[in-house]
C-alpha positions as CSV (number, residue, x, y, z in Angstrom):
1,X,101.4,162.8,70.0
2,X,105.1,162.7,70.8
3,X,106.2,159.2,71.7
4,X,106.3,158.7,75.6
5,X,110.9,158.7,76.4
6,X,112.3,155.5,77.2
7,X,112.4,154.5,80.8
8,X,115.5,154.2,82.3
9,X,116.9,151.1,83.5
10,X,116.4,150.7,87.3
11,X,119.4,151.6,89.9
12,X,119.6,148.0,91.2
13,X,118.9,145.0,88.2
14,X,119.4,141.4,89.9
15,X,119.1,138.9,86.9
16,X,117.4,135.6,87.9
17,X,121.0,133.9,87.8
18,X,122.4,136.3,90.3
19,X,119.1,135.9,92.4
20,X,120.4,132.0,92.1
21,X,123.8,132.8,93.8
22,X,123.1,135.0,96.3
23,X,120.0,132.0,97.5
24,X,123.2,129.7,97.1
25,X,125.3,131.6,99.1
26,X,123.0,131.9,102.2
27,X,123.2,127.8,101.6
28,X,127.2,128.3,101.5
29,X,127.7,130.3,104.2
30,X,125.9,127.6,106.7
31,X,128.2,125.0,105.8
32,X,131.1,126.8,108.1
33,X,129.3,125.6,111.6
34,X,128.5,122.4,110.0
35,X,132.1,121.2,109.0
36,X,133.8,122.5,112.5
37,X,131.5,120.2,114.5
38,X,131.9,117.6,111.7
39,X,135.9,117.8,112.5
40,X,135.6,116.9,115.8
41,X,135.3,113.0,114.3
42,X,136.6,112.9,110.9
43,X,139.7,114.2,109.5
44,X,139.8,116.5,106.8
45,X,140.3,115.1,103.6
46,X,138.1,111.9,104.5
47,X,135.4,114.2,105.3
48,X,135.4,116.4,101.4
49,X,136.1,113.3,100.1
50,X,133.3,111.3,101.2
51,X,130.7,114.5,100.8
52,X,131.9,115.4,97.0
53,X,131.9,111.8,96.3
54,X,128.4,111.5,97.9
55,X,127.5,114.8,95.9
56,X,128.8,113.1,92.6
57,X,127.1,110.0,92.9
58,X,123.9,111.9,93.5
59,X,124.5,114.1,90.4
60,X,124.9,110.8,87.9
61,X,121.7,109.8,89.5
62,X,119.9,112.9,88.7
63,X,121.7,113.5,85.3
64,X,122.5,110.3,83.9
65,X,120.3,110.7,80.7
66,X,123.0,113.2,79.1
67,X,126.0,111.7,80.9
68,X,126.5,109.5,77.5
69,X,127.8,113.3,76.0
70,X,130.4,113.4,77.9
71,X,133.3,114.6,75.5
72,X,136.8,115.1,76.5
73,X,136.4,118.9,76.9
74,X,133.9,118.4,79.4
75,X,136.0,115.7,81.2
76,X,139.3,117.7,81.0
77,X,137.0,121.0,82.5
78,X,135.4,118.9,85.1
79,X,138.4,117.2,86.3
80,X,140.3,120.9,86.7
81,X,138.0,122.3,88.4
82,X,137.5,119.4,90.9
83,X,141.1,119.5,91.6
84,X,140.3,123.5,92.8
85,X,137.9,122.4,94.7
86,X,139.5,119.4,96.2
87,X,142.6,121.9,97.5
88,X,140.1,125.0,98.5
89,X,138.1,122.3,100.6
90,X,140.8,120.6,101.3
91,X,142.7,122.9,103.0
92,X,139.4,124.8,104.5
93,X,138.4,121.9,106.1
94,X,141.8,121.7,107.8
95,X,141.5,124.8,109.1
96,X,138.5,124.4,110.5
97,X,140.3,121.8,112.8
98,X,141.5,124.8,114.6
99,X,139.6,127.8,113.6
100,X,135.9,128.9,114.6
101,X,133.7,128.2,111.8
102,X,133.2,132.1,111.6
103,X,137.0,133.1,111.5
104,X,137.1,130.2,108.8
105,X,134.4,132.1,107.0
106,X,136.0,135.3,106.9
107,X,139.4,134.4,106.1
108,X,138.1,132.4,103.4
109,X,136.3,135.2,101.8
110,X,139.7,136.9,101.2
111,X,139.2,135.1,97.5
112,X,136.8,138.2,97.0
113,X,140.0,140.5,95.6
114,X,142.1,137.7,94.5
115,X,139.2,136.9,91.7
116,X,139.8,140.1,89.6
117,X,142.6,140.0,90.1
118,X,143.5,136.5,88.7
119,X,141.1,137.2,86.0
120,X,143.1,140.3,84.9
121,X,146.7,138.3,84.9
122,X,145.3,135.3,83.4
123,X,142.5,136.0,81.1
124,X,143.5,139.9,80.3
125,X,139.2,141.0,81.5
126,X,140.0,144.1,83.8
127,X,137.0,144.5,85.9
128,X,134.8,147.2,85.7
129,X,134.6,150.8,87.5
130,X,131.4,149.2,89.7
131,X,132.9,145.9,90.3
132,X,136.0,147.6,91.5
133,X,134.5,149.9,94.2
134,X,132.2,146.5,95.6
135,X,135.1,144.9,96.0
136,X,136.8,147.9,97.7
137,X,133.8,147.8,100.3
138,X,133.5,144.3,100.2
139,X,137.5,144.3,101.1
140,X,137.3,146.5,104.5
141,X,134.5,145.0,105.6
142,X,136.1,142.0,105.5
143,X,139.4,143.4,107.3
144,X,136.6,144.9,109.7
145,X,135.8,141.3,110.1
146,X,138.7,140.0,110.7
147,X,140.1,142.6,112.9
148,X,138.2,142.1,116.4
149,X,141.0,138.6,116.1
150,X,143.8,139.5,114.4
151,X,146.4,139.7,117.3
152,X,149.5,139.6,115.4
153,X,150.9,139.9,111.9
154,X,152.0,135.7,112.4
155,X,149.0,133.5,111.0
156,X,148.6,130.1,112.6
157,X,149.2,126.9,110.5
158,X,145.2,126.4,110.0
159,X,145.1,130.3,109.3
160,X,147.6,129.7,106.5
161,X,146.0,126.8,105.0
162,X,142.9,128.6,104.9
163,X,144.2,131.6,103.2
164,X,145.8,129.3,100.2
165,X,142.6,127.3,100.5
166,X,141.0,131.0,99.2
167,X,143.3,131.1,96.5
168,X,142.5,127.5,95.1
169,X,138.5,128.9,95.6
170,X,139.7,132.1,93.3
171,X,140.9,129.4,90.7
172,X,138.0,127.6,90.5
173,X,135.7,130.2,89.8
174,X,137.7,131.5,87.2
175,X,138.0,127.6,86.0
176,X,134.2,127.8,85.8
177,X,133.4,131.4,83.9
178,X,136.1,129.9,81.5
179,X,134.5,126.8,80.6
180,X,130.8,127.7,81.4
181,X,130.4,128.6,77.6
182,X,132.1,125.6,76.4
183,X,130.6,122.3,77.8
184,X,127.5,121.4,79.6
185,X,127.2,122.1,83.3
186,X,125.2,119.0,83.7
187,X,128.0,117.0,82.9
188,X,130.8,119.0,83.7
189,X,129.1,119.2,87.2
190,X,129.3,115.4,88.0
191,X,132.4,114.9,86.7
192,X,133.9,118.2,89.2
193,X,132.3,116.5,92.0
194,X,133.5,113.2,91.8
195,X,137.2,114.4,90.9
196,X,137.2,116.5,93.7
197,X,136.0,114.1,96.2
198,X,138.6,111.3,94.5
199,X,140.7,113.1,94.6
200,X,140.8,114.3,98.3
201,X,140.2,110.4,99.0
202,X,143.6,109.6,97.3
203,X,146.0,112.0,99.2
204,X,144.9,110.4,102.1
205,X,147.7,108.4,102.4
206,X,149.8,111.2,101.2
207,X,148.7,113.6,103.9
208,X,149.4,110.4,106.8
209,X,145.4,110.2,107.4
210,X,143.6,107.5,108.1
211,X,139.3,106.5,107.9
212,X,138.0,107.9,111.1
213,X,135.4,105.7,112.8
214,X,132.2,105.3,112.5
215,X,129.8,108.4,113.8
216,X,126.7,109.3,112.3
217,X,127.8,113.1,112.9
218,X,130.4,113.0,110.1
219,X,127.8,110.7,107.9
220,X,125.1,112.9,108.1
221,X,127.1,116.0,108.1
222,X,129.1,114.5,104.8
223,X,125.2,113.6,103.0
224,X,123.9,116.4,103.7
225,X,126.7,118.9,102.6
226,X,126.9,116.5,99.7
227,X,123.7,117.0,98.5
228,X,123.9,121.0,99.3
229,X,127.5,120.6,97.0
230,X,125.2,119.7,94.2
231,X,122.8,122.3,94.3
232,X,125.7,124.7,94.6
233,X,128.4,124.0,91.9
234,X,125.4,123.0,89.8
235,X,123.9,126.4,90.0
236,X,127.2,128.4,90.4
237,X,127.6,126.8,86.6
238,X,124.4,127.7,84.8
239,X,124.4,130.9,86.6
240,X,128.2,132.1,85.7
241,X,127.4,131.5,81.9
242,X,125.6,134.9,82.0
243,X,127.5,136.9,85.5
244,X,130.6,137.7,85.1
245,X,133.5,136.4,87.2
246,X,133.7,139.8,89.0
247,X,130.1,139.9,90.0
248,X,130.2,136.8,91.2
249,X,132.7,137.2,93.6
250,X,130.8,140.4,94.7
251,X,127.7,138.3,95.7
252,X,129.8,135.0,96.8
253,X,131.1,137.6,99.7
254,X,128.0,137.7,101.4
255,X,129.4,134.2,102.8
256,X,131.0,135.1,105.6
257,X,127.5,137.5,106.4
258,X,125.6,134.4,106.6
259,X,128.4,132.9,108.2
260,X,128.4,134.9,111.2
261,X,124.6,134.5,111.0
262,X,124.7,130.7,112.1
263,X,127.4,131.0,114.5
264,X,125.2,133.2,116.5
265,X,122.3,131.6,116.6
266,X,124.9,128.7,117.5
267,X,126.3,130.7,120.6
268,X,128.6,133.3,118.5
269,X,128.4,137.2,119.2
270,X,130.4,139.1,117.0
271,X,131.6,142.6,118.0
272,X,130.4,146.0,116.4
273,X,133.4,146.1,114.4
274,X,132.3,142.8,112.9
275,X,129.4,143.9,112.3
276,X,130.2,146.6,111.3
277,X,132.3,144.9,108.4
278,X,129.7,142.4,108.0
279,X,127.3,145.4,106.5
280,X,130.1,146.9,104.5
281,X,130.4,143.4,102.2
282,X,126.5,143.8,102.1
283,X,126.8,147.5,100.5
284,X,129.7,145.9,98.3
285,X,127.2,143.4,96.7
286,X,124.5,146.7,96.4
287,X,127.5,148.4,94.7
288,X,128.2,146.3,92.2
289,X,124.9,146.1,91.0
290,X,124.7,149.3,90.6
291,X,124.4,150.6,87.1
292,X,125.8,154.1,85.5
293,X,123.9,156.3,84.3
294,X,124.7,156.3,80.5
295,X,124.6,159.9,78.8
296,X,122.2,160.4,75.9
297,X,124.2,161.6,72.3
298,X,123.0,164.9,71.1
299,X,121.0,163.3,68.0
300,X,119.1,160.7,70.4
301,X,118.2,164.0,72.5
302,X,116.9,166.3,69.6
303,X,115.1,163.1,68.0
C-alpha cells in the first residue's frame, strides 16, 4: 500500500494568538465612542492618565507574584513602550475632542502602512509578498473610509494630532515584537501601563491642563477602559511573541470596522463608500492570512 500524500495546509490558518487579537480588536475598536463622550468632561491627558494608571494598578494586583523579577531589561522595555502609548493616546484622545469617534477610528488606523514600513527602516524585516497586498487592501479601504469627509487637503489641529498619534501607535508595536522575546509580558505589561499613565499625568502641567471635576462619566469611562487596557496590551504581548509585526497590523486594522460598528448602533450611518472601505480592510486581514501554495521538488514528487 502506497502511503496516503500529505495534506496540504489549509488556505486560511488563524493561530490561537491571532484569534486573541482579532477578539481584542473588536474590544479596541469600542473604545472610540467611549472616549468622545468621555471628553465632554475630562481633558485629555487626565483622562489616559488616570485609565492606564487604573490599568497598572489592576495589573500589579493580578501579577504581583512575579513582579519581584523585574530586571532592568524589563523596566527599560516597559517604560519605552509606555511612553508610545502615552503619546498615541495622548494625542488620540485630543483629537477626539473634536473628531467623531468614527473619523478618530479611521484616521487612527493610518498606522496600518506605517508598521512595515518602520519595521523595514529600523529593524531591516521587509514584509512579505501576502502581508504586502493586505496592507494594500487594508490601505484603500481605509482611504474609502476616510473619503465620504475628506473636504480638503488641510487637516484640522485634532486631525493632525491624530495622525502623529498613529505614528507613536506604529512605534509601539514595533517596541513590543522587539522585546516580546526578551522579557516577560507579565511584567513588562504593568510596568507599560503605569509609565504610560504617569507619564500622561506629568505633562499635565506642561500641556496647561488642569483635574477636571468630578463626574462619574469620566470615572467609569477611565475604570472601565482601564481594565479593557489590561486585557489588551496584556494579550497584544503574549500574542506578538509568535505573529509577526506585519500580521499584526493586518488584523489590528479591523479597528476602525468595529469602530464604525458602535457608532451606528450609537446613531452613526456611514455611506456606501465607507462601507465599502470598511469591507476592503476585512478582505486585507483574509489576505494576509492567506498562505502560498509551496511547489513540491522533483525528488519529493517521484518519492
Amino acid at each position: 500500500m502506497q502511503p496516503s500524500a500529505p495534506s496540504s495546509p489549509p488556505l486560511f490558518s488563524l493561530s490561537r494568538q491571532e484569534l486573541a487579537l482579532i477578539g481584542v480588536t473588536m474590544i479596541w475598536g469600542t473604545t472610540f465612542l467611549v472616549v468622545h463622550l468621555a471628553m465632554r468632561h475630562s481633558g485629555p491627558l487626565f483622562f489616559v492618565g488616570v485609565r492606564f494608571v487604573a490599568a497598572g494598578l489592576l495589573s500589579m494586583l493580578v501579577f504581583r507574584r512575579v513582579l519581584k523579577g523585574l530586571t532592568r531589561q524589563e523596566l527599560w522595555a516597559g517604560t519605552a513602550i509606555g511612553a508610545s502609548i502615552c503619546v498615541g493616546y495622548g494625542l488620540q484622545t485630543y483629537g477626539l475632542q473634536t473628531l467623531s469617534s468614527s473619523k478618530s477610528a479611521f484616521i487612527t488606523a493610518m498606522y496600518v502602512p506605517l508598521v512595515p514600513l518602520l519595521q523595514w527602516l529600523l529593524l531591516r524585516r521587509p514584509p512579505g509578498l501576502m502581508s504586502l497586498l493586505g496592507i494594500a487592501f487594508a490601505f484603500a479601504g481605509l482611504l474609502l473610509l476616510a473619503g465620504p469627509e475628506a473636504g480638503s487637503l488641510t487637516l484640522s489641529p485634532g486631525e493632525w494630532a491624530t495622525l502623529l498619534g498613529a505614528l507613536a501607535i506604529a512605534a509601539e508595536i514595533i517596541l513590543i515584537s522587539h522585546f516580546a522575546h526578551k522579557v516577560d509580558t507579565r511584567r513588562v505589561t504593568v510596568v507599560q501601563l503605569l509609565a504610560a499613565g504617569l507619564l500622561s499625568l506629568l505633562c499635565m502641567p506642561i500641556a496647561g491642563e488642569s483635574v477636571p471635576a468630578f463626574s462619574w462619566v469620566w470615572v467609569l469611562a477611565a475604570l472601565g477602559l482601564g481594565v479593557a487596557s489590561v486585557l489588551i496590551q496584556l494579550t497584544m504581548n503574549w500574542a506578538q511573541r509568535a505573529v509577526s509585526p506585519t500580521r499584526a497590523t493586518v488584523i489590528y486594522a479591523s479597528e476602525p470596522v468595529w469602530g464604525g460598528i458602535v457608532g451606528r448602533i450609537a446613531g452613526d450611518r456611514l455611506p456606501a463608500a465607507a462601507l465599502l472601505g470598511g469591507a476592503l480592510i476585512v478582505v486585507g486581514v483574509l489576505v494576509s492570512e492567506m498562505r502560498l501554495p509551496t511547489r513540491k521538488r522533483p525528488a519529493q514528487a517521484s518519492a
